[in-house]
C-alpha positions as CSV (number, residue, x, y, z in Angstrom):
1,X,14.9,-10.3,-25.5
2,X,15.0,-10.6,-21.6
3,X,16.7,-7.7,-21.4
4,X,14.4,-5.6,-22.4
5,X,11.2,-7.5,-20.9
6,X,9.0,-5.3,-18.9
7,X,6.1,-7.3,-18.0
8,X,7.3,-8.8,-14.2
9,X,4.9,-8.1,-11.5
10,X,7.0,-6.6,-8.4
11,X,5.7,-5.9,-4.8
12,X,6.4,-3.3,-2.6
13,X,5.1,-3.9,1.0
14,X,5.5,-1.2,4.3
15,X,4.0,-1.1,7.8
16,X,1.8,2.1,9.0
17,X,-0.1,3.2,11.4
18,X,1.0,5.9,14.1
19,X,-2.1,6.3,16.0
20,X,-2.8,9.7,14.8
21,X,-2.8,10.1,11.5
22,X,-5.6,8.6,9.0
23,X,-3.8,9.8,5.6
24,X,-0.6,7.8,4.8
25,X,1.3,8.4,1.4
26,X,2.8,5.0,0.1
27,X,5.8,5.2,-2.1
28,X,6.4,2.4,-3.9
29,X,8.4,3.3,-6.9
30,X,6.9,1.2,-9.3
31,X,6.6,3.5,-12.1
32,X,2.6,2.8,-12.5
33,X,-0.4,3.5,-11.6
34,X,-1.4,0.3,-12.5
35,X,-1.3,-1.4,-9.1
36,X,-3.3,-3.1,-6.8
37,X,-2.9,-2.0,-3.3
38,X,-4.2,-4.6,-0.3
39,X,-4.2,-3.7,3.9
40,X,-4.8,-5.7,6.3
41,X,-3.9,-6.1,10.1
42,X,-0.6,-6.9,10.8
43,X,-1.2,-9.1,13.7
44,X,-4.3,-11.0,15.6
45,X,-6.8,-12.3,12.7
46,X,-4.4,-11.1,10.1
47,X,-8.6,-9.4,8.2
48,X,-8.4,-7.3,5.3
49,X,-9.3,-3.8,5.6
50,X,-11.2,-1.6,3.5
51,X,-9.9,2.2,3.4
52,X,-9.9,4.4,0.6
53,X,-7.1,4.3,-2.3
54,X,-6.1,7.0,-4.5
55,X,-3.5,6.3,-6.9
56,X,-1.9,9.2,-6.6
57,X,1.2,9.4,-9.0
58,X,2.8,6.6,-10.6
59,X,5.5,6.3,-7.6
60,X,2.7,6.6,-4.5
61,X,-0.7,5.8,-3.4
62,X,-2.5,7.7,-0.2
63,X,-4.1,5.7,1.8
64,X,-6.8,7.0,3.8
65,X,-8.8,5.8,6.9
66,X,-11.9,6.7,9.0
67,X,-10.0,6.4,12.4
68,X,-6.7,6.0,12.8
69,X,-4.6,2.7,13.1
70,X,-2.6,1.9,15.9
71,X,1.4,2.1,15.4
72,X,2.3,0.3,12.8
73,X,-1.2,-2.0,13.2
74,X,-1.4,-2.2,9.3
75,X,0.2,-4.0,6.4
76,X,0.4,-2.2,3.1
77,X,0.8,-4.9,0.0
78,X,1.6,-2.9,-3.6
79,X,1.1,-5.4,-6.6
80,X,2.3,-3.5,-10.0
């Protein structure tokens, strides 16, 4: 029955930010769209940040930004 078990939760997690860009595609290869997607600052007071999320295909998310983050100031957390 393991075998053919489908309901783990696995994480994908990446750095962004390049100081110019305020649209990031995240692939995370987890086959849904059913994900939660969390950023927050990778350093410092380690806050939550609010930017928009569009689930984008089952694989990837975009993430998108008002201004854009500092090289690689960001941590991108993919729950599915």
């Amino acid at each position: 029955k393991l075998a053919s078990y489908t309901g783990f939760t696995r994480k994908y997690s990446t750095s962004v930010g390049d100081g110019s860009n305020t649209s990031y595609t995240i692939t995370h290869n987890l086959n849904t769209r059913a994900v939660v997607v969390q950023v927050y600052r990778d350093s410092g007071s380690y806050e939550q940040v609010v930017c928009d999320v569009e689930h984008t295909t089952v694989n990837s998310a975009t993430l998108t930004f008002l201004v854009a983050p500092a090289s690689s100031e960001l941590q991108v957390v993919v729950i599915g």
